[in-house]
C-alpha positions as CSV (number, residue, x, y, z in Angstrom):
1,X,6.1,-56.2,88.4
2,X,6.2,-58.0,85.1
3,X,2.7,-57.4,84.4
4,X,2.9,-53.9,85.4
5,X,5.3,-53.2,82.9
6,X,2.9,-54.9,80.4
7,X,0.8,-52.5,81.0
8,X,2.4,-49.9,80.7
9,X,3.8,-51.2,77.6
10,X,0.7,-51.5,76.2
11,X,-0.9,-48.0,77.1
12,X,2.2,-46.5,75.8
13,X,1.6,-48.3,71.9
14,X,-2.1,-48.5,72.6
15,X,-3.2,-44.4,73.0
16,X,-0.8,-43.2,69.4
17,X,-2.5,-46.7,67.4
18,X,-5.6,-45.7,69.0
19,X,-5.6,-42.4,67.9
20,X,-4.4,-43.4,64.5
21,X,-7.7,-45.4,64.1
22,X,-9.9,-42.4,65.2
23,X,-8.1,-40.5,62.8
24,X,-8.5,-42.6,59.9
25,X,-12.5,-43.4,60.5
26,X,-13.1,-40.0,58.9
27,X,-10.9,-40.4,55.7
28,X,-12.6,-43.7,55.3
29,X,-16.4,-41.9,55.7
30,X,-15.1,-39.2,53.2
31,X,-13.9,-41.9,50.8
32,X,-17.3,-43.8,50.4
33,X,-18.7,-41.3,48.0
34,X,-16.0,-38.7,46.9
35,X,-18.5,-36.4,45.2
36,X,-21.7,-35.7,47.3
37,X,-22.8,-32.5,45.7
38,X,-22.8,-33.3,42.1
39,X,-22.3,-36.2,39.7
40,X,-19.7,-36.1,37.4
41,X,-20.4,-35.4,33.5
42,X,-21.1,-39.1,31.6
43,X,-18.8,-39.3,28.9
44,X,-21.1,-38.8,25.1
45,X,-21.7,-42.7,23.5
46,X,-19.4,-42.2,20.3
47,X,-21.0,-43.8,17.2
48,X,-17.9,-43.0,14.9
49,X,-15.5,-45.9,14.4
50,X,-12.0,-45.0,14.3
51,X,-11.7,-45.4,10.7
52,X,-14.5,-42.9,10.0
53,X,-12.7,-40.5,12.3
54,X,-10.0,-40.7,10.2
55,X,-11.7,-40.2,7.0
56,X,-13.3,-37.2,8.8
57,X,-9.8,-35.9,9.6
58,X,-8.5,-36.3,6.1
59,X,-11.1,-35.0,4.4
60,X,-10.7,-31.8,6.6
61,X,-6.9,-31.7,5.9
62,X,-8.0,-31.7,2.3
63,X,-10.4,-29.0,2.6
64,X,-8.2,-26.7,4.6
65,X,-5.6,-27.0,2.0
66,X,-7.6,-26.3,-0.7
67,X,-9.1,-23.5,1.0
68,X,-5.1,-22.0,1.4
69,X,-4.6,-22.3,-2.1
70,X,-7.7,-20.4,-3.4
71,X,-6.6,-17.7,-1.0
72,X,-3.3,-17.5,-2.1
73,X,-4.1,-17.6,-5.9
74,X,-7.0,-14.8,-4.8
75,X,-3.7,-12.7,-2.9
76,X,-1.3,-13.5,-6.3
77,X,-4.6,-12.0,-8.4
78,X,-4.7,-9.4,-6.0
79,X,-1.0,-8.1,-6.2
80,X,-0.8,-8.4,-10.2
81,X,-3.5,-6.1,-10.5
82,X,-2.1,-3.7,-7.9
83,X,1.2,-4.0,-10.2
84,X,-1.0,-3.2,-13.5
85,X,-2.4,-0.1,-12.0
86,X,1.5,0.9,-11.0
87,X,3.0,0.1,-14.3
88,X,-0.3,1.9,-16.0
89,X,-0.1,5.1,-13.4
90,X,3.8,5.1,-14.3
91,X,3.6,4.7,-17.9
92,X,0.9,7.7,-17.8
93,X,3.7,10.0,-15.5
94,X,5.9,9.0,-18.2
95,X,4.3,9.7,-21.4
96,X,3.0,13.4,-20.1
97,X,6.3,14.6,-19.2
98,X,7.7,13.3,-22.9
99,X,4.4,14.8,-24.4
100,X,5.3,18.3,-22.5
101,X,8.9,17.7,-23.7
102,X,7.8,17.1,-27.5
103,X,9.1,19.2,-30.1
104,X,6.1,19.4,-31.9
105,X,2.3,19.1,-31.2
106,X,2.3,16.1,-34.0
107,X,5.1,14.3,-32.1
108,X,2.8,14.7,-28.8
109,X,0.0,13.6,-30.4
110,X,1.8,10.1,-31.4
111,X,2.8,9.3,-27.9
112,X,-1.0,10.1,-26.5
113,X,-1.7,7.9,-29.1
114,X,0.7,5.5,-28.1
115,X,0.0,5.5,-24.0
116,X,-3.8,5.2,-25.1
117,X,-2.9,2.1,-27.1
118,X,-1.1,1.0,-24.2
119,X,-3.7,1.8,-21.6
120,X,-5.9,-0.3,-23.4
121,X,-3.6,-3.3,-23.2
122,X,-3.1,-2.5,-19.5
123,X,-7.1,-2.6,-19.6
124,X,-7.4,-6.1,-21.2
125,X,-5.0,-7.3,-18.9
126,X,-6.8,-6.0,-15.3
127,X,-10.0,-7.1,-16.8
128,X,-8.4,-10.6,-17.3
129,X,-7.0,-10.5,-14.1
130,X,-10.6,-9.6,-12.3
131,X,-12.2,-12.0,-14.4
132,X,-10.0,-14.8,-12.8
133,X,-10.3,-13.2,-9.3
134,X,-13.8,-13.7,-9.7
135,X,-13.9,-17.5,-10.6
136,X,-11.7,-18.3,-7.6
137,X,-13.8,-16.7,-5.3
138,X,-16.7,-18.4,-6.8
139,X,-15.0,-21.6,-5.8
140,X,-14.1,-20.5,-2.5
141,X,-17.5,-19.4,-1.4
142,X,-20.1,-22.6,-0.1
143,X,-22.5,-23.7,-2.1
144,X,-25.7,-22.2,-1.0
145,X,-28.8,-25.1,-0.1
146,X,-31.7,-25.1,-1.8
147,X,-34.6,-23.3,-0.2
């Protein structure tokens, strides 16, 4: 009796371990070589020490801010001549409704004379101004290479 009941000790643990070990001899064939259809991408040799990174990095830093302050001197050039041609279109407006207002045709004739001397100025100072929009884009634009 006591070797019956071994037995059917035994078949009762044996078939679930049994099947646990069939069931694993696929995941172990699977796991020999993970990825059959393709090899994965070998990572690029780097020749660049650490410290030349970082050199790399500041010097990039520095060129992106430098970059960010020509443009914003190039936008600050950009709205003083927009306020010129205001304050010029403004001062024109002005001086025609005084000259339409004037007493007499020699009083008119000194505040043309008057706007044109001030339209000159105005003049002087947008040429200035263009001037010195030109020499920062000059230094924003690459230097070409030599062909």
């Amino acid at each position: 009796m006591a070797t019956c009941f071994r037995r059917s000790w035994i078949a009762r643990a044996g078939v679930p371990a049994l099947l646990i070990a069939l069931a694993a001899i696929p995941a172990l064939a699977q796991s020999v070589q993970p990825n059959r259809y393709g090899t994965p991408p070998q990572p690029r040799p780097s020749t660049d020490t650490s410290y030349q990174r970082q050199q790399q990095a500041t010097e990039d830093a520095r060129r992106q801010q430098q970059d960010a302050v020509r443009r914003g001197e190039q936008d600050r050039i950009g709205v003083a001549i927009d306020a010129n041609r205001r304050r010029l279109e403004a001062d024109r407006a002005r001086t025609e409704r005084q000259r339409a207002a004037a007493a007499t045709p020699a009083e008119s004739e000194r505040l043309r004379q008057d706007y044109e001397m001030r339209r000159q100025a105005y003049e002087r100072e947008r040429e200035e101004l263009e001037r010195q929009r030109a020499q920062a884009t000059q230094a924003t634009d690459p230097p070409k290479p030599p062909r």
